[in-house]
C-alpha positions, 0 to 999 in steps of 0.5 A: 500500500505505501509502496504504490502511494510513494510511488505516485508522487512525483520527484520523490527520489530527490528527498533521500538524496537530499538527506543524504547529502545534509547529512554527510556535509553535516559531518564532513564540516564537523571534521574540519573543524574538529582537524583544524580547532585551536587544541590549547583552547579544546584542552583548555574547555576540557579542564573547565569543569575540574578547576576551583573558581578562585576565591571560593571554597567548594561546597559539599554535602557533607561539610556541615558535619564535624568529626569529633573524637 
């Protein structure tokens, strides 16, 4: 059934094309820029998240509680 009805519609094989192509421009571009990104500043945004914001103490769950012997 959905056979005939896609089979009916004119110009129908440009939209498989048409995905294909947006889909390997789409990785192609993400590649260059992966090859040709700057990797001090990649290096840089991967040690982002483990770094301490100067100035501040790092808060956990359990700093409010005191060991005492």
């Amino acid at each position: 059934m959905y056979k005939n009805i896609l089979q009916s519609i004119d110009g129908i094989a440009i939209y498989p094309i048409i995905s294909f192509l947006i889909f390997f421009v789409f990785f192609i571009g993400l590649l260059l820029f992966v090859i040709f990104s700057d990797k001090q500043h990649i290096a840089a945004m991967s040690a982002m998240p483990l770094q301490q914001p100067e100035g501040e103490e790092v808060a956990t769950p359990l700093t409010h509680l005191r060991y005492e012997n």
